[in-house]
N, C-alpha and C positions, 0 to 999 in steps of 0.2 A: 565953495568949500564948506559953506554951513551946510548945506543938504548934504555931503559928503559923510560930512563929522557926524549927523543926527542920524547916520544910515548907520554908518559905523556902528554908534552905539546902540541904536535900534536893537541891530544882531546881535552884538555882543550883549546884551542883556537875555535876550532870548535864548542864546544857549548857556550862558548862567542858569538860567529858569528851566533849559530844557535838561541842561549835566545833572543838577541838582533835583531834579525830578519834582517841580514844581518849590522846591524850597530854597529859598534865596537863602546860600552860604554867605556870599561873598556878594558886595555891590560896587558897580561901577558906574559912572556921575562925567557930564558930562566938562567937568573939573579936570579928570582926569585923562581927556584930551587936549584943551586948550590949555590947562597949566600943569603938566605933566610932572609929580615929584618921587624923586626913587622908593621911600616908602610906600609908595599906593603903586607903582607900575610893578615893580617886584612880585608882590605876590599875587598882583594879576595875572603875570606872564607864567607864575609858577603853579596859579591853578590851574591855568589852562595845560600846559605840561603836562601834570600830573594826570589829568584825564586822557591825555592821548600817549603821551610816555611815561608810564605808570613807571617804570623800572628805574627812571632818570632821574627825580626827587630824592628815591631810598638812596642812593646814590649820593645823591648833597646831602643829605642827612648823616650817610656814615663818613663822607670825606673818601671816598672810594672810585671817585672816576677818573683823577686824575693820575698820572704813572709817568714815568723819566721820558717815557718815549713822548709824549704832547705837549711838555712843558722844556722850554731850555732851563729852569732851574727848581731842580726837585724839593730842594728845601722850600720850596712855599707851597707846596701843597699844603701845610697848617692852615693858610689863610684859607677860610669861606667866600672871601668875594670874588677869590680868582675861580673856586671852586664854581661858584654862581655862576661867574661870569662863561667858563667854560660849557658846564651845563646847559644853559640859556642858550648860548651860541651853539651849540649842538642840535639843540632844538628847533631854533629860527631857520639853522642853516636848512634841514631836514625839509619846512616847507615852505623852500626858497628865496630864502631870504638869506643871503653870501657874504654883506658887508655889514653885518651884527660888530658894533664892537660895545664895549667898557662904554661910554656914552651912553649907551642905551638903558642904561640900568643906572650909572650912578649919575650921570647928567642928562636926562632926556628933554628933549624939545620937542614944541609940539606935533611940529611937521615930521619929525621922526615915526615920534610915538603913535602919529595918526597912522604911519605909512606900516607901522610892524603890527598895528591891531586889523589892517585893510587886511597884510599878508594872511592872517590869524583869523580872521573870518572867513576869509576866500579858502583856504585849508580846512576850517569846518563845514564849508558846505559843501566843498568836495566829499570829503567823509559820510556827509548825511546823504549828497547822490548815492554814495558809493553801498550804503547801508543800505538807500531804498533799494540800489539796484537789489543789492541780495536781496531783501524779504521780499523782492517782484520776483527773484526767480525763485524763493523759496515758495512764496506763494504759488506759482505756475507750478513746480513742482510738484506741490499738496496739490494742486487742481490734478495735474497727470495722476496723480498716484489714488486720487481721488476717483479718477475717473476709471482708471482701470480694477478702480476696487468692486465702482458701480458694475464695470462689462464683468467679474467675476461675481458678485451676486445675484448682475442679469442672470449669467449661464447655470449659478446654482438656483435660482428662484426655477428658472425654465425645466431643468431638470427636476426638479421638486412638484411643478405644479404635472410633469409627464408621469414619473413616480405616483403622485397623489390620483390622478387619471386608472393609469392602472388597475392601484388599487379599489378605485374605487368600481372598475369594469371586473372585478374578480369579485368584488362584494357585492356585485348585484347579479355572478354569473352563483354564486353560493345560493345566495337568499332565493333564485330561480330554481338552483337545484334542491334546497331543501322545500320549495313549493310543490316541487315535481314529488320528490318524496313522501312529503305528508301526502299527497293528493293521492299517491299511488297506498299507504299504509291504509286510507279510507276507504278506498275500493277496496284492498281485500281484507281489512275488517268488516264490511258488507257482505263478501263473497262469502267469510268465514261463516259472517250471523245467518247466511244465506241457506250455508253448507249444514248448519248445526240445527235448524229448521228443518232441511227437508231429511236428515237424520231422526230426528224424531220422529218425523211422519213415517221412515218407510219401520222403524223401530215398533211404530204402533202397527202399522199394516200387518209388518212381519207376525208381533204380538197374536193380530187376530187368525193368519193363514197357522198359526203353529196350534192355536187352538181350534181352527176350524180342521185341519191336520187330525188331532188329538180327536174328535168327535169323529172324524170320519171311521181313520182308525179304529173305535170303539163299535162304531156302528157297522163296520165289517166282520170285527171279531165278534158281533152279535149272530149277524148273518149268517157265519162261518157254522157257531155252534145248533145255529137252528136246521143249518143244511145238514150237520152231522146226526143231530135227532133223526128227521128224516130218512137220513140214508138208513139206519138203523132199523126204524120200523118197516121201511121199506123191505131190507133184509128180513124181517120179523114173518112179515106177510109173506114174503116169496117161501118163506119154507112152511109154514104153514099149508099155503098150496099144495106145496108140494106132499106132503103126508098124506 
């Protein structure tokens, strides 16, 4: 029964520490099993409550849970203890615990109060499965969603580096073309210098046939007027003879 009761409280402290998110609100002592008194079970029962039926406390606090239909005598809904007592019992009942009564809260014994902190751990660690289970499927979840985020980055990375391919066979099909281009603008900037050279040369040839032209011409019209002398005198003499 001592291992029992130091297990008991073991837990019960750990989720103290773990509700409170490492800050010890509220402490329980292992007094509070083996000599169990309504001041000290109470608002242990009611912290624990309040973290898992949050809506159940406000409720004792406004004096608002109870109603004609629960109670056979509606004039004592004033009292708080029955209020308590209602509440509490709403609560135990909740994680199975059926035979809560008044006892438990304003006379506890220890055998009770050990068997309603068992129920009350066994409850929280149902809750903490039930949490991991969720952040395990949430987690798998994030893993799924994760991973189909990778296969949609895969497919745009792959498409991007196909894209990037591409472009990169159009930039070296350019840089070929403007190679071809220069190389051809070279050749006939050469043809041109080529063209513009032998333009000269036939410029100057031409130059000389127009003045060798010019001479000859001259030298014919020379010829011309010496054959005309001639014919002249020729004439001159034939009549001469002739007299």
């Amino acid at each position: 029964m001592a291992l029992k009761r130091s297990q008991i409280l073991k837990d019960l402290q750990l989720f103290c520490e773990y509700l409170c998110d490492g800050r010890s609100a509220i402490e329980i002592t292992m007094d509070d099993l083996t000599n169990p008194r309504p001041e000290r079970v109470q608002p242990l029962y009611l912290f624990f409550m309040g973290h898992f039926f949050l809506d159940c406390d406000q409720r004792l606090m406004q004096g608002s849970f109870m109603t004609s239909e629960n109670i056979e005598y509606p004039e004592m809904c004033s009292d708080n203890r029955i209020t308590l007592l209602l509440v509490l019992g709403h609560f135990f009942n909740s994680i199975g615990v059926d035979d809560f009564s008044a006892s438990d809260i304003f006379e506890p014994t220890p055998k009770r109060t050990q068997k309603l902190f068992s129920n009350l751990v066994n409850y929280m660690k149902l809750v903490a499965r039930v949490d991991e289970d969720e952040d395990m499927q949430r987690i798998v979840q994030e893993q799924e969603d994760l991973m189909c985020d990778c296969d949609q980055l895969a497919e745009q990375l792959a498409k991007s580096e196909e894209e990037i391919g591409r472009l990169q066979r159009k930039r070296h099909q350019d840089e070929q073309h403007e190679t071809n281009l220069h190389f051809q603008r070279e050749q006939e900037l050469e043809q041109l210098e080529e063209i513009s050279a032998n333009k000269d040369q036939i410029l100057a040839e031409l130059s000389k046939y127009n003045k060798a032209c010019n001479k000859a011409e001259e030298h014919l019209s020379s010829l011309q007027q010496r054959l005309e002398m001639k014919d002249s005198q020729s004439k001159g003499l034939e009549s001469r003879l002739i007299q």
